[in-house]
N, C-alpha and C positions, 0 to 999 in steps of 0.2 A: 504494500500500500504506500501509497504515494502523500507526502505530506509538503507543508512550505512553511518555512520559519524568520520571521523578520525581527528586525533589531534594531530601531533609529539608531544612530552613532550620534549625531549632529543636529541640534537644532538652532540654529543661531539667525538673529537680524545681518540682514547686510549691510546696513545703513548704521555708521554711527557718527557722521558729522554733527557739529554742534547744529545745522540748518535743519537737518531731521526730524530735533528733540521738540517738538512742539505740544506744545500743550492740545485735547482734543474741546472743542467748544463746548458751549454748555450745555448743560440736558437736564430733564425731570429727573427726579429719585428713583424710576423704576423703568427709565430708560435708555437703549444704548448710545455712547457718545457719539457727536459728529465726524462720518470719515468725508476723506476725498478720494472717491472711488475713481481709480484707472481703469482705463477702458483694457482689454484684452489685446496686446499685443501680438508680437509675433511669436507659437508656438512647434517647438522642433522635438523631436524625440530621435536617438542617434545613436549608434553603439562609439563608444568611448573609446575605444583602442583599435577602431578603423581594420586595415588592413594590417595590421604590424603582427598579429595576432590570428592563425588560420582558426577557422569554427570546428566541432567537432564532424566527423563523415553523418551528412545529410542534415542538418542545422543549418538553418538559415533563418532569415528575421525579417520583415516586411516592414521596413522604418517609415513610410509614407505611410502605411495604414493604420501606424500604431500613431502618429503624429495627429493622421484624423480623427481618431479616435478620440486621442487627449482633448482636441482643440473642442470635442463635442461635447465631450464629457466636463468641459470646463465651462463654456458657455453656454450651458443647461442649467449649470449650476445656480446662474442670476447672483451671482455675487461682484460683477463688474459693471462697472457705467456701461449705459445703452449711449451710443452714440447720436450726436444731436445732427437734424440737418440744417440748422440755422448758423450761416457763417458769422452771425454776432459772436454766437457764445463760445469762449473757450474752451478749445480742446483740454480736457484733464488727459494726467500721464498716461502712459504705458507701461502696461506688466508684462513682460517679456519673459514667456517658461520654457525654461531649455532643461528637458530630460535624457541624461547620459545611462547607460547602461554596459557594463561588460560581464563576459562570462567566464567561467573556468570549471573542467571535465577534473574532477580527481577519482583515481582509482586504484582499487589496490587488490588482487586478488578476488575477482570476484563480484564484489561491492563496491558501484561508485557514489558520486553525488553530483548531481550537477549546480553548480553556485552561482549567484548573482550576485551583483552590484550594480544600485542603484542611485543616482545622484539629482535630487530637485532642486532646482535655483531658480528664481524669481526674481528677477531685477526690476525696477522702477526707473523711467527714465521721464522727465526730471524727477529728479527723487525727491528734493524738496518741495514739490507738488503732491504728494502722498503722505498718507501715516507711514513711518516706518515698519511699522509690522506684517505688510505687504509683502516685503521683499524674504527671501527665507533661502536658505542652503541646506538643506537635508539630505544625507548620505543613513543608505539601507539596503542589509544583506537579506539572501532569503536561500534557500535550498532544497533541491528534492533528491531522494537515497533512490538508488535504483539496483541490479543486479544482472550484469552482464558478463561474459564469456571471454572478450577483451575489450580493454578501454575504446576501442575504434566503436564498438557496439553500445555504445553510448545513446539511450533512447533519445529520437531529436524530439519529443513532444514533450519529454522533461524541460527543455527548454524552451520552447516555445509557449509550455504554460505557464512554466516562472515568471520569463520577464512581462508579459504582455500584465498578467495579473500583479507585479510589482506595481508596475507605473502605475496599472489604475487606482490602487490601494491608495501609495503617495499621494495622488495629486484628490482621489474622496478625504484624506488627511488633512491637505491644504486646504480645501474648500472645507472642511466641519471646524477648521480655527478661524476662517475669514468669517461662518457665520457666527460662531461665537461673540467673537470680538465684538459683531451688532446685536447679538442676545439682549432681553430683558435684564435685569437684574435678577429677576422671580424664576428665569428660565435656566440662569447661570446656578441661583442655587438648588434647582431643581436636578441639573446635572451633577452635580457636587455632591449630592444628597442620594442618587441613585443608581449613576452613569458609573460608566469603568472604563479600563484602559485608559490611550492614547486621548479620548476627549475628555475621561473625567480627567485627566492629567493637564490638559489648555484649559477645562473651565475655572479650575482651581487657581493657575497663574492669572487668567485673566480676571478674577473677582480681587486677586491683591492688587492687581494692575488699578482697578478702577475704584479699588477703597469700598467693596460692596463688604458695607457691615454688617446687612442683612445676612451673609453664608458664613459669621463667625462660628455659630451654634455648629453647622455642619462640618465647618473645617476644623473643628477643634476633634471632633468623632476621627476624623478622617487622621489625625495623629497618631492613632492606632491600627491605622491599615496594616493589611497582612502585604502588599507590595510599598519595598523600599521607597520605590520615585514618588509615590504618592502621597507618603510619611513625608518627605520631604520637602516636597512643593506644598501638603500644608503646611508646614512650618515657614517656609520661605514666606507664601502668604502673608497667617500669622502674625509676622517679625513685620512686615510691610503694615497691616494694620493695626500695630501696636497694641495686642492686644494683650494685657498682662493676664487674665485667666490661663494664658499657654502656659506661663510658668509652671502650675500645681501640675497641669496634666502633663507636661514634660517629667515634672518630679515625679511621678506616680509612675509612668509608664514605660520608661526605656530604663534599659538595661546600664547599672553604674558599673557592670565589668567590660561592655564593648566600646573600648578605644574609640571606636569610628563613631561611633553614634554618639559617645560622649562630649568629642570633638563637636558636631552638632549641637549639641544640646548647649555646651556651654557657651561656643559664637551667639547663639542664638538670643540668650537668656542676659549675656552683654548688650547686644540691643534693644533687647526689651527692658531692661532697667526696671526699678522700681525696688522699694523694700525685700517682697519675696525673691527677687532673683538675685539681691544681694546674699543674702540669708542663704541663701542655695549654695551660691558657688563660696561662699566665707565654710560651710560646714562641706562640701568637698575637696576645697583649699588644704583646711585642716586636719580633714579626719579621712582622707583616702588612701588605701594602701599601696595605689600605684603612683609611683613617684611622676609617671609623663602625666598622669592626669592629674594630679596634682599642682603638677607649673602650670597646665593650658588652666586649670580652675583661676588659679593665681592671676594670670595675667587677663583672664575673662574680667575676675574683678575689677583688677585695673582702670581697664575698657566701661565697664558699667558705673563706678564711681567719676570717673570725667563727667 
């Protein structure tokens, strides 16, 4: 049986000039901020290592129809300015998506795997005509296990279902954080409260983004998830809307012997400041019996008495 496994590596803005950082305008309490929607630019999907790199025997890719595909599946999507026909009005930017892709056959006796990579980039041109949260670089692997007689016998519809199903996965990703980002307030904690993976992961960033204190209750729950990134991003949160209740349940809930998660806790609990997170890190200062944790407690204080 055939399976597929993906991984973001990367998610990052590409835009970090000062001309970027702009404030979003103003809006009601339970609705989303003002964007400046780009129109859909030019959209390419392209194997990434060309010819330098032969395909495995009878693998081949149809980049023109995968290109179609995206450019449909993205402007169905209605997440882009519709274009005006009035030559008064300003053209807003362009979102420019160029989807790279390579592959690689590994085999070993019997059992191979056919692997991807996957790379989304969104550019904005002018970019200071857009929110920056537009533009994105996202790099993701994915894999199907197969069993062959020799590596030449490498099924080609292993890869032909990987990557077509990669792109379209990435670019349903990019489009459920562009709607997010115009979600309600009410709909962002609804996701936060009930959603998983990859979007509860953007709704959770995007309610610290936007100071929505209505999803504290939920983010505070959400400190206990059973997936690390999720722990994470609420706390990241959290620390954004300064919410000192995180203290207790930081103090309650992670583990005082995991190094890493302490490291966490203690950065954290430095920016959130206040009596309780003094009190916290002054009684792990003093009375912990790891010495590394001990300094990072130490110098969290530091941080938190400034």
């Amino acid at each position: 049986m055939t399976f597929v496994r993906f991984a973001v590596l990367v998610l990052v803005s590409l835009c970090g000039l000062p001309a970027c950082k702009r404030k979003p305008a103003a809006h009601g309490p339970n609705e989303p901020p003002a964007f400046v929607e780009p129109l859909l630019g030019e959209v390419l999907v392209q194997r990434m290592d060309g010819e330098a790199k032969p395909l495995p025997a009878g693998v081949a890719f149809d980049d023109a129809a995968m290109t179609a595909a995206a450019r449909t599946q993205l402007q169905t999507a209605n997440i882009f300015a519709k274009a005006s026909d009035d030559p008064a009005v300003e053209l807003p930017p362009k979102a420019n998506v160029l989807v790279g892709y390579s592959i690689e056959n590994v085999w070993h006796s019997g059992q191979g795997v056919a692997q991807a990579q996957v790379k989304l980039r969104v550019g904005i041109k002018p970019h200071q005509l857009a929110d920056p949260s537009w533009a994105e670089d996202v790099e993701a692997s994915g894999e199907i296990p197969y069993q062959a007689a020799t590596a030449n016998e490498a099924p080609a519809r292993a890869f032909s279902t990987l990557v077509p199903r990669m792109v379209t996965d990435m670019l349903a990703e990019y489009i459920s954080r562009q709607s997010l980002r115009r979600a309600s307030e009410s709909e962002l904690v609804r996701v936060i409260t009930q959603g998983a993976g990859a979007q509860l992961e953007d709704a959770i960033r995007i309610a610290g983004q936007r100071q929505v204190k209505a999803a504290i209750d939920s983010l505070l729950k959400r400190l206990n998830d059973e997936e690390e990134n999720i722990r994470d991003a609420a706390l990241g949160a959290l620390v954004t809307l300064r919410e000192p209740r995180a203290v207790s349940v930081l103090a309650e809930s992670r583990s005082m012997r995991d190094t890493r998660e302490m490291r966490k806790i203690l950065t954290a609990l430095s920016l959130l400041g206040g009596p309780e997170a003094v009190d916290y890190l002054k009684f792990v200062a003093d009375g912990h019996d790891d010495a590394e944790i001990r300094a990072l407690a130490k110098e969290s204080l530091r941080r938190a008495e400034r």
